[in-house]
N, C-alpha and C positions, 0 to 999 in steps of 0.2 A: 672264157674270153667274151662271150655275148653276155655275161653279167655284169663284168667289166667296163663294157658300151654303156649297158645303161645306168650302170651307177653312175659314171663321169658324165652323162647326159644330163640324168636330173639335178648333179650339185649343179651343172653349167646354167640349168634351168631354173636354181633358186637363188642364182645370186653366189654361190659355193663356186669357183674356180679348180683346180688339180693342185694349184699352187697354197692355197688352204689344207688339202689334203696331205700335199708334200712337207708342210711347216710341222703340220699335225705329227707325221711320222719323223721327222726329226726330232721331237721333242717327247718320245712315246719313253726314255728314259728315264724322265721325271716322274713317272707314274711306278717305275718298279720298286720304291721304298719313299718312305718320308723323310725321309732325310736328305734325298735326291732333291726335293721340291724344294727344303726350304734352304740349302744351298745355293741353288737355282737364284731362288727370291735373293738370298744375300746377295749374290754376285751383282744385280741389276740394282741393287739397293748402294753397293758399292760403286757403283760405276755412273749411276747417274749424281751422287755426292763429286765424284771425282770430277766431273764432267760440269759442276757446276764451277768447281774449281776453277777447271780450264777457262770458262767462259768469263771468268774475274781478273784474270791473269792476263794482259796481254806481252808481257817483258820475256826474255830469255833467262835471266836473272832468278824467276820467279819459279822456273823449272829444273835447279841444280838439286835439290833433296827431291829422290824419285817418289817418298813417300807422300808426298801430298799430292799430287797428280796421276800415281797408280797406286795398284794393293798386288797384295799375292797371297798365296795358296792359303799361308797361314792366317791370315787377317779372316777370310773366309771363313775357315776353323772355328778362328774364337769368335766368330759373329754365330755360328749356331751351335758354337759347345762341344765340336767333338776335334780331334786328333785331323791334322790336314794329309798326312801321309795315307792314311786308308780311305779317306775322302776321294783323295784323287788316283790312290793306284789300284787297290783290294777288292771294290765291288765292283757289284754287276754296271753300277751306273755310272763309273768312274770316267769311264770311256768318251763318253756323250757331257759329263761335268768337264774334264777335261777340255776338249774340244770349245765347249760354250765359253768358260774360262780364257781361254785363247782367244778367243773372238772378241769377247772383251777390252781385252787389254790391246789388241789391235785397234779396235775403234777409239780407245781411251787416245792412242799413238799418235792417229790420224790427225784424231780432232786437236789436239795440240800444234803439229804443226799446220794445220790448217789454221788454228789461235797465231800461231806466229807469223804465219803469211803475211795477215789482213794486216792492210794498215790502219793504224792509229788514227783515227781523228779528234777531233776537240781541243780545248785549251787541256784540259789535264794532263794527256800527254805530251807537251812542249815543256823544253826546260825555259829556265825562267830569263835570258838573256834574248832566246827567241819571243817572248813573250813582252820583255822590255822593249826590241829594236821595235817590233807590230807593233805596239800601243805607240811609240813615235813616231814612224810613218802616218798612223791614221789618222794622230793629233794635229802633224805638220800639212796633209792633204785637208783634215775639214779645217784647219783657217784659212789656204788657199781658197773653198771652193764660201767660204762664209765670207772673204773677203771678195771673192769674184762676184756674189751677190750683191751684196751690196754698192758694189761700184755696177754693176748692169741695170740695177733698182735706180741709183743717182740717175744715169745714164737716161734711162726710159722718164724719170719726172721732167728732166731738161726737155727731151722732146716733146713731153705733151703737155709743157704748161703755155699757156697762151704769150704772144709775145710783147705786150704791152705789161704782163705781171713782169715777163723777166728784164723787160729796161726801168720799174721802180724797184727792184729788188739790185740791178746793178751787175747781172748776168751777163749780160750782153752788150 
């Protein structure tokens, strides 16, 4: 226990938290075969592909084939060559693939509907009758305010031109 103390002491002391330690031991699976590892690598290799996906995508539409948006056991498989069934049930490290696997595909989940939440902005996603009415409106407010100018401009020259110009000019 007093060894305990001061090892959690000095990581605390170099910048190492328990929580470094904690991740370290969750992940001490990938270290009992090579193949655990580069599993491991596939999975994040897949997920952040998928994830880029997500981030391209913001329609519902865009989410009915699951294959572009997740993967499974076997895509894993053939990303490093061997059989998915003993990948994830037969060894030692199956357990802890598994598990990471799952967590995976939960955040793949998340992040989607998180993708769908957010709303849209920009002209891209308008269809094009909302897009027609706004370019009408805007046209028919700036000749209003282009028209309101120029009648304020007339406006302001009548007041400030001398009044002896505006009785030869026939103003007044």
């Amino acid at each position: 226990m007093n060894s305990d103390y001061y090892e959690n002491f000095l990581l605390e002391e170099n910048g190492q938290g328990l929580e470094t330690t904690e991740v370290g031991k969750k992940l001490e699976w990938i270290k009992l075969h090579p193949t655990a590892e580069k599993a491991y690598k596939a999975i994040n290799n897949l997920k952040e592909e998928k994830l880029r996906y997500i981030r391209g995508h913001p329609n519902q539409n865009s989410y009915e084939t699951k294959k572009h948006w997740t993967f499974t056991k076997a895509e894993v498989g053939r990303k490093i060559g061997k059989e998915s069934q003993p990948l994830f049930n037969s060894n030692t490290f199956s357990e802890g693939l598994t598990e990471h696997y799952d967590n995976a595909i939960k955040e793949l989940h998340k992040s989607k509907e998180d993708r769908l939440k957010k709303t849209n902005k920009g002209y891209q996603h308008r269809t094009k009758e909302e897009l027609v009415n706004s370019t009408k409106t805007l046209t028919d407010e700036n000749k209003k305010l282009l028209q309101n100018t120029c009648e304020e401009l007339y406006e302001r020259f009548l007041n400030d031109i001398p009044l002896d110009i505006k009785r030869k000019l026939g103003l007044k």
